[in-house]
N, C-alpha and C positions, 0 to 999 in steps of 0.2 A: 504493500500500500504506500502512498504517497501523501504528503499533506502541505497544504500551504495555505495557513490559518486556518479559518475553518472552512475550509475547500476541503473536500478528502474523495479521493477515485483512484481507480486500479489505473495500473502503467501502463499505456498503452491503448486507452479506452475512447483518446480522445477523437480516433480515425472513424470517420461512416460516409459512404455516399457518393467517393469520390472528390473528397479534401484533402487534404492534409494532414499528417501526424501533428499535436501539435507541438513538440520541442523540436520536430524536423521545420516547421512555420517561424515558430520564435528564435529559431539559430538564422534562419535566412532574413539579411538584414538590406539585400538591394531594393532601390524603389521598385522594382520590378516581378517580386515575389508577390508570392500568391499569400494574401493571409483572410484566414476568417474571424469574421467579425460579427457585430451587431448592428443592426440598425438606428441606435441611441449612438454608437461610435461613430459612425458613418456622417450624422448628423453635428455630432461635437467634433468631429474632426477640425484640425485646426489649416489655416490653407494659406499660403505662400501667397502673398503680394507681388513677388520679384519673378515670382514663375507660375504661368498657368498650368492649372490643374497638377499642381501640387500640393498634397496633402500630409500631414503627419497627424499619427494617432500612437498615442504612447510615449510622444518622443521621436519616437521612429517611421522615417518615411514611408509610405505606403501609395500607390496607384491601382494594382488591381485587386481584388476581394472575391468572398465568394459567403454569402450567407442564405439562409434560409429565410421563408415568409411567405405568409397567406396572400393571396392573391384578392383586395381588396374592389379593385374597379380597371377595367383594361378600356381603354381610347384606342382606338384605331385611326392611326392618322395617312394621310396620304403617303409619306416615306418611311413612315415608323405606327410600329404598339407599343403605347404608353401603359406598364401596370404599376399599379400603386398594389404597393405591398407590406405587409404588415406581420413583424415576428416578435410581436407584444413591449416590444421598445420602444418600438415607433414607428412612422409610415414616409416610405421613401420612396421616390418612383425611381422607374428603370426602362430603358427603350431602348429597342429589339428593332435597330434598319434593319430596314429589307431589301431586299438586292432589286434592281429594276424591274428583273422579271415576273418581282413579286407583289409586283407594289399595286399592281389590279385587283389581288387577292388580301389588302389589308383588312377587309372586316371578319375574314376567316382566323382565327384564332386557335390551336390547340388547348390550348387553358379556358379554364373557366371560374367565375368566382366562388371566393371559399377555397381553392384548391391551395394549396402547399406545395411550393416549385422550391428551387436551387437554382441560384442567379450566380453565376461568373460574370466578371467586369470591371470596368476601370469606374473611378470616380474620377464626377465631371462637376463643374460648374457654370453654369449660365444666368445672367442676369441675376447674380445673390443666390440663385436657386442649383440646389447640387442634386446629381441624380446620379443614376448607375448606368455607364452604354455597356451595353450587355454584351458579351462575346459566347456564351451558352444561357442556354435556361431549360430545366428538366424539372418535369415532374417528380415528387416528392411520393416514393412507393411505400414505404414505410413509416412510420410517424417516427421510430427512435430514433430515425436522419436529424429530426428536430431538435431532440432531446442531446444528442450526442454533438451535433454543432455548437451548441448552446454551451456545451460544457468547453471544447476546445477552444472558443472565442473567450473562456473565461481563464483558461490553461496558456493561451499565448498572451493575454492582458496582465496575469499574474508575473510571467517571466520579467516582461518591457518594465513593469512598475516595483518587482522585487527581487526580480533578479533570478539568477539559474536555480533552478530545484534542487537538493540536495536529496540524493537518493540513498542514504546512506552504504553505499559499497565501498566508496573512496577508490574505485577503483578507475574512475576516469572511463569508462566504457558506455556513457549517455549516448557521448555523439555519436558512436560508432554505431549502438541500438539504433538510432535514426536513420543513419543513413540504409542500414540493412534495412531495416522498417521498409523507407521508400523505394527502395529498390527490388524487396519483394512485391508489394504495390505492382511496379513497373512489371514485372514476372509474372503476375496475376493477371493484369491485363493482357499481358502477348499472348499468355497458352489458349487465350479466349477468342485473339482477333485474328482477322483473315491472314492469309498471307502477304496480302498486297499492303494490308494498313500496319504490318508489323512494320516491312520494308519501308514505309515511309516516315514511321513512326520514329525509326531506328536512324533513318538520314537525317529527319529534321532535327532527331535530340542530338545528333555529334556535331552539324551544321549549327549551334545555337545562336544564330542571328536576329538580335534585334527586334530588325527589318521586316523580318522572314525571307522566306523565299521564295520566288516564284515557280507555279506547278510546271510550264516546260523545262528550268533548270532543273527540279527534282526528278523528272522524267527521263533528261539526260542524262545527269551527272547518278543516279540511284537505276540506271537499266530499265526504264517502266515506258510502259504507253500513258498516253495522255488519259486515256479512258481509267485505268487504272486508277494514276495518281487520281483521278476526280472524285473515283467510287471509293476509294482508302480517303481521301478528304472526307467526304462525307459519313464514313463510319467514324474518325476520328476526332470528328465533329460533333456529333451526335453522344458519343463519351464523353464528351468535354476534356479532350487530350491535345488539341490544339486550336488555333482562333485563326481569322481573317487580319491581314495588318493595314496593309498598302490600299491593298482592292481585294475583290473577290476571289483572286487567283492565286494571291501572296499567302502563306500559313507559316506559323510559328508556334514551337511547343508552349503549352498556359505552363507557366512556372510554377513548380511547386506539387507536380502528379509522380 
């Protein structure tokens, strides 16, 4: 067992859903990583004047997130689905562009309200007003996804504000748990996914650019047909194992899987 104050949870509990461990989340300190949070975070988050759409929470900068929350009211707008969402912290919106093709089909929705989704995305700001641009969002199959976010947004908040857990072994072997942790994660995923979205899966995580990359250089430079790279994009996708960067064709692994 573990404690910190009166926080008390098994080792290792903090993982559901397709997040993050979270002392593999509270060790990764780039603005770039993936951290979960809450929605009351989101909101107090503090935000850079000298740089847009820079945020820090904890101290520590943060840009993409990934939390849980019911699905309040969804707008369908001409380019975008706006939902307001709610995971009893607070209510935050998030919108979900949509690609050209799809922009005839905005009043069609997957979701519906009351539902309980998983949002990926960067926090943004407009006009005073911060929202979430969404890079996935999946429905919520199990409620403990809820329960079990809720704790690791309180697991990596604990670290930022009190510092590393002490587990008592003294044996220095945390971070090493973590990384095994996440890299079993990655292990669990592959035995499950095609072959084509391994092989892509496996270029873009050694290619870790930025930028991303775009699907004809992954096609050349990883052996694949066009058609391939598209189908392995879109299962990829639909995992929440990589996002769109540049444009619809650019992908880069979501930090932090």
């Amino acid at each position: 067992m573990t404690s910190y104050g009166g926080y008390t949870g098994n080792d290792g509990g903090g993982f559901f859903g397709g997040s993050q461990s979270g002392s593999q989340a509270a060790n990764a300190v780039s603005e770039d990583s993936l951290r979960p949070v809450t929605v009351k975070q989101i909101i107090d988050a503090e935000q850079s004047f000298n740089r847009e759409n820079s945020f820090r929470i904890d101290g520590a900068d943060v840009s993409q997130v990934t939390f849980v929350g019911m699905v309040r009211q969804i707008s369908p707008q001409t380019t975008n689905i706006t939902y307001r969402l709610d995971d009893g912290t607070g209510i935050i919106e998030v919108k979900q562009w949509l690609d050209a093709d799809r922009q005839d089909d905005a009043a069609q929705t997957p979701f519906r309200e009351e539902q309980y989704v998983r949002v990926w995305g960067r926090l943004r700001s407009f006009g005073n007003k911060r929202h979430v641009g969404v890079h996935v969002i999946k429905p919520v199959t199990d409620f403990n996804e809820v329960n079990y976010h809720l704790l690791e947004a309180t697991y990596v908040h604990l670290f930022f504000t009190r510092g590393a857990l002490n587990t008592g072994g003294g044996d220095g072997n945390a971070a090493e748990d973590d990384s095994m942790f996440v890299e079993n994660n990655d292990s669990m995923f592959l035995q499950g996914a095609s072959a084509r979205a391994r092989k892509m899966y496996q270029y873009l995580n050694q290619a870790k650019s930025g930028e991303g990359t775009n699907m004809h250089v992954i096609a050349k430079e990883a052996n694949m047909t066009i058609q391939d790279v598209m189908a392995a994009a879109e299962e990829l996708l639909g995992h929440g194992k990589i996002y769109t960067t540049l444009d619809d064709e650019t992908f880069a692994v979501l930090e932090g899987f």
